[in-house]
GUKOLDREN-590675 format. One line per 5 residues: number of its first residue (from 1); their letters; for each residue x, y, z of C-alpha. Coordinates in nm, 3 decimals, padded with zeros to 5 digits. Last residue first. Example, Ala and Ser with C-alpha at 12.3 -4.5 7.8 and 13.67 -1.06 7.14 Angstrom:
GUKOLDREN-590675
2 = SA = 01.367:-00.106:00.714 ~ 01.230:-00.450:00.780
//
This chain:
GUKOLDREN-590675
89 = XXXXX = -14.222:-11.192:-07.230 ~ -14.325:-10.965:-07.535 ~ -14.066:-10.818:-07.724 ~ -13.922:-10.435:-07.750 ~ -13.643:-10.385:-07.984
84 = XXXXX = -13.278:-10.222:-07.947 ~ -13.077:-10.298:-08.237 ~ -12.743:-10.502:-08.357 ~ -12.505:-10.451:-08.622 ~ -12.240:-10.360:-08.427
79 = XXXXX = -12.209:-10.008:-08.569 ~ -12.620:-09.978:-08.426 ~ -12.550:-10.151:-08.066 ~ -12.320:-09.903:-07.906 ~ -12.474:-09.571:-08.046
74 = XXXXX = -12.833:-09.720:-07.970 ~ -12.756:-09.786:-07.602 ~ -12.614:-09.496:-07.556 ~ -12.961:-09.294:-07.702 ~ -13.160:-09.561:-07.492
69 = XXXXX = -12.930:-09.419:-07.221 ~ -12.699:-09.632:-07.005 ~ -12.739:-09.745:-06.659 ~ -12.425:-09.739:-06.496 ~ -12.162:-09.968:-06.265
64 = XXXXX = -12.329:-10.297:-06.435 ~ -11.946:-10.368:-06.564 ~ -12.037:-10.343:-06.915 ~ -12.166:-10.025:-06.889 ~ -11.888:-09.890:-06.643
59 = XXXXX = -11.612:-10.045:-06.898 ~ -11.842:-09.835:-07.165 ~ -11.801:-09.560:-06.954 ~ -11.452:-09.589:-06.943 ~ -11.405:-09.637:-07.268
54 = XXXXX = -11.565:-09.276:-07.393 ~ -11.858:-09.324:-07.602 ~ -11.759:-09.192:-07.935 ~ -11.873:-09.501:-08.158 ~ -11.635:-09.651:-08.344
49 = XXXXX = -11.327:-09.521:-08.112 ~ -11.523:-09.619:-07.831 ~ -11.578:-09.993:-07.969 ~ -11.186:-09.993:-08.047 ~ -11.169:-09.878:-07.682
44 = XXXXX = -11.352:-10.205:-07.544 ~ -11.192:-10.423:-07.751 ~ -11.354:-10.519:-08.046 ~ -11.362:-10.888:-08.223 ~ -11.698:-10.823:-08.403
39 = XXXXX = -11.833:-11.129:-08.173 ~ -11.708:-10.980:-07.865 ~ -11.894:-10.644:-07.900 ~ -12.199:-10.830:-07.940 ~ -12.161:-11.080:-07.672
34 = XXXXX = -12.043:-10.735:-07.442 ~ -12.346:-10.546:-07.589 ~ -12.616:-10.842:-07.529 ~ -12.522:-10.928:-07.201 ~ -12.566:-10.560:-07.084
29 = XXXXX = -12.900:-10.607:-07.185 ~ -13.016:-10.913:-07.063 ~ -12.855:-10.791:-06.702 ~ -13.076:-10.477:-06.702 ~ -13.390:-10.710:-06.860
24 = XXXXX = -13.280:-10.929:-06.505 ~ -13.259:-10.635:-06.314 ~ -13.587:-10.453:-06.458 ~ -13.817:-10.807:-06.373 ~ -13.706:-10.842:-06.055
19 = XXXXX = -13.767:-10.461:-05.986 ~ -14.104:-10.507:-06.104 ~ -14.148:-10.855:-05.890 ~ -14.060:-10.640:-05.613 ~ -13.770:-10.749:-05.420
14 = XXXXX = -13.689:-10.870:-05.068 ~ -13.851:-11.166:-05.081 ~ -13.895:-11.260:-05.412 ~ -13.504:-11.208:-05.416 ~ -13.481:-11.458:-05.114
9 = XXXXX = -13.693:-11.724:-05.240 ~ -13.498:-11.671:-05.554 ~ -13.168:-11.743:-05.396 ~ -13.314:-12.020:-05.191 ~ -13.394:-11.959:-04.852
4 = XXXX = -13.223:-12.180:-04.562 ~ -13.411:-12.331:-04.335 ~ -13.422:-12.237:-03.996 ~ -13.281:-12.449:-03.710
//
């Protein structure tokens, strides 16, 4: 009988360590808009009204359906009173 791989046995398995690395930043970063977005107390469309990115594609965002733009990104995260920075591991 074979043993059975761990979840991260598996992923270094079948992954890169580079696309390991971009998925979990990917899911660090959609974390951070819906925890931001929750803490102001917006729904999803009051955050589109705010901003101008359409609902849906904010759903999609949040969802892990897209990839948003750094220019996205920035329109989400600015009226929340976050930013976008760039830290060392």
């Amino acid at each position: 009988m074979k043993n059975k791989l761990t979840w991260n046995e598996l992923e270094r398995e079948v992954f890169t360590p580079e696309e390991i690395a971009a998925s979990r930043a990917r899911v660090q970063i959609i974390s951070a808009v819906i925890e931001a977005r929750k803490e102001k107390g917006l729904s999803q469309q009051e955050l589109a009204d705010l901003t101008g990115v359409k609902q849906p594609a904010i759903a999609r965002l949040e969802n892990g359906n897209i990839s948003p733009s750094v220019d996205t990104l920035n329109r989400l995260l600015i009226p929340l009173g976050k930013k976008i920075a760039v830290v060392d591991e």
